[in-house]
C-alpha positions in Angstrom: 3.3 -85.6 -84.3 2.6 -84.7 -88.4 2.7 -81.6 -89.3 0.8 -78.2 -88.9 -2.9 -78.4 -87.8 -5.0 -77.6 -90.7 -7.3 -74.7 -90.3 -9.8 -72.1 -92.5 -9.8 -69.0 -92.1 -13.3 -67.4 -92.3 -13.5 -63.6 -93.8 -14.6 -62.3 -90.8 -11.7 -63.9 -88.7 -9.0 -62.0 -91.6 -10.8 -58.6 -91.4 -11.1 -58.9 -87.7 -6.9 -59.8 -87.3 -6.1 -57.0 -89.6 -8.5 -54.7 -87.8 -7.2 -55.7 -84.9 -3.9 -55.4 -85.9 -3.5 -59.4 -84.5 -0.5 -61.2 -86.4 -1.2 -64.5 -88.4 2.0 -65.9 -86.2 0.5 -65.3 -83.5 -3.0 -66.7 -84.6 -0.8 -70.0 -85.5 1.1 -70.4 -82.4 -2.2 -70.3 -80.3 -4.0 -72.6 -82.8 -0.8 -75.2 -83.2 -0.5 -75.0 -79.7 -2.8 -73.4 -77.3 -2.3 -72.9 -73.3 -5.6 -73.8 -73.0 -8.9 -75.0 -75.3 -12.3 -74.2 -73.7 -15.8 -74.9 -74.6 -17.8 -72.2 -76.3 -21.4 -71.7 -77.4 -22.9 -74.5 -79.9 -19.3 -76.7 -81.8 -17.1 -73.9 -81.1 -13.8 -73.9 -79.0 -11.9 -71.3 -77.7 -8.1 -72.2 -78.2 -6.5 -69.5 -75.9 -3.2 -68.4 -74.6 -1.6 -65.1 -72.3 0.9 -63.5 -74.9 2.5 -60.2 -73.7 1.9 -57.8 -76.9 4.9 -56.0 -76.5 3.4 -52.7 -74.2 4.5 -55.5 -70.9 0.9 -56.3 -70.4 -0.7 -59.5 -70.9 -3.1 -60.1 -72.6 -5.3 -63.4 -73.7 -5.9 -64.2 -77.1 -8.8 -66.3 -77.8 -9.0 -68.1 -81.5 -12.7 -69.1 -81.7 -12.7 -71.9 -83.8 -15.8 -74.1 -85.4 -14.7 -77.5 -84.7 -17.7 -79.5 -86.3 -16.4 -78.9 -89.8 -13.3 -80.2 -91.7 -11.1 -78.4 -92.1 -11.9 -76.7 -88.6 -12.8 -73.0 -89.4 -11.2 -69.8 -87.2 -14.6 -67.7 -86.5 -13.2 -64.9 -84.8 -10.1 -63.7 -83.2 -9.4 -61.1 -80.9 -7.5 -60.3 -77.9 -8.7 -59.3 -74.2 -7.3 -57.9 -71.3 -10.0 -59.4 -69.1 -8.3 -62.5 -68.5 -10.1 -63.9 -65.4 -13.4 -63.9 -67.4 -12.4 -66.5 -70.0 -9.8 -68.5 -68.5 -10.6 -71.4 -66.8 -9.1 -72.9 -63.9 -8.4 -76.7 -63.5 
């Protein structure tokens, strides 16, 4: 497969990882490859993955991404520990 996927960054996604204190690696390695990518409201995706944080509890981090622009644009980031309500099943 070629290279890295390319992807913005939107101001609000930056603030939001540094006030979140979410690292841009981690951000990558759910964007370059995701566990799972799940619909959201209007052309966004939610490009999702259960990464331990360190404390030995799991959280999911969801990468909401605008996929009806190129290059895609990250929205929003942030991480939840309320994985049942976002993950999807198959």
């Amino acid at each position: 497969r070629g290279g890295e996927l390319k992807f913005e960054f939107s101001k609000h996604a930056e603030k939001e990882m540094k006030r979140r204190l979410i690292p841009r690696s981690l951000v990558d390695a759910v964007l370059n490859s995701p566990q799972q990518v799940v619909e959201e409201y209007g052309d966004k995706k939610a490009h999702q993955s259960q990464i331990d944080f360190g404390q030995g509890k799991i959280y999911l981090l969801r990468v909401i991404v605008n996929e009806a622009v190129n290059p895609k644009v990250v929205v929003t980031v942030y991480r939840t520990s309320k994985i049942k309500k976002y993950w999807r099943e198959p």
